[in-house]
N, C-alpha and C positions, 0 to 999 in steps of 0.2 A: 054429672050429678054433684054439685056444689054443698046439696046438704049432708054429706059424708066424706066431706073435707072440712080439714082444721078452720079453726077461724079467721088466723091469719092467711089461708091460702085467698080469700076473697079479697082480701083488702086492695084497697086501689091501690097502694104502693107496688102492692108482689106484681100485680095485673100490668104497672106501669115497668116494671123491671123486663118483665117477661116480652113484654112488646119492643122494650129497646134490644132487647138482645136479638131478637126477631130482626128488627132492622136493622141491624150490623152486621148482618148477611149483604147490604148494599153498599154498605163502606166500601170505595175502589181501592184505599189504601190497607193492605193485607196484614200489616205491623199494626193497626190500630184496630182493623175488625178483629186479629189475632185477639188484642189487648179486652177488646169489650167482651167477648165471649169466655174469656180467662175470670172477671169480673161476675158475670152474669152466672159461672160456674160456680164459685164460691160461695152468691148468693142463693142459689138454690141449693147448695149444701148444707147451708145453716137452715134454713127453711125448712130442707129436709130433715135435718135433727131437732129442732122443734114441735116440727108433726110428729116425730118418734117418742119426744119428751111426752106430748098431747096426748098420744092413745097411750101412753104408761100410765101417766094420772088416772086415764081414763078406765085404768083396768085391762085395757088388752095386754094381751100375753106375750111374752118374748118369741113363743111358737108361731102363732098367729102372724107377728110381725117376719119373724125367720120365713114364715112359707110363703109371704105375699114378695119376698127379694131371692126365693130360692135356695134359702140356708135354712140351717139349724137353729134351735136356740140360743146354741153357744156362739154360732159364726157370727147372728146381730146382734148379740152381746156382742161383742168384738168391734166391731164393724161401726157401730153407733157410740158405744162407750170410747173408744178408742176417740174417734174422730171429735167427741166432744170435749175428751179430757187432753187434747195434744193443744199445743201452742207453740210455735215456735221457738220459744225459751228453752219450754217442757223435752221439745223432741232433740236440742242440740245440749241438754243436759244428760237426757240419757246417754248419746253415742258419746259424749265424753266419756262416760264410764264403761266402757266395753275398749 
């Protein structure tokens, strides 16, 4: 059901990502399908916090979103805030101070 999905989830780019990663299941060499599906993981995490960003604008609820991944309010509060606001920089600044 495409019409209760973000709008980016249609786009020809996501559809062309999703297929490549699909076909890197045939890559013979295991270090480079390893490498495309590490890639293709990424990408669908960003994606996936954008659909999160999407139904917030949209009004849906933290709860809502918590019960459609099996958590709480607070767990995707966590879970999505976290992952949007770390960066590389961000996460080797914090354990410098600990």
């Amino acid at each position: 059901m495409m019409a209760s999905c973000s709008p980016g989830v249609a786009d020809p780019a996501h559809l062309k990502r999703f297929t490549r990663a699909l076909q890197a299941q045939e890559v013979p060499d295991p270090m480079r399908r390893l490498d495309s599906m590490r890639r293709s993981i990424n990408q669908l995490e960003e994606l996936e916090t954008t659909t999160v960003a999407d139904a917030r604008a949209a009004g849906v609820t933290w709860n809502r979103i918590g019960a459609l991944y099996g958590l709480s309010k607070q767990g995707a509060q966590q879970r999505f805030r976290t992952r949007k606001n770390t960066s590389p920089d961000t996460t080797l600044h914090s354990l410098r101070r600990v």
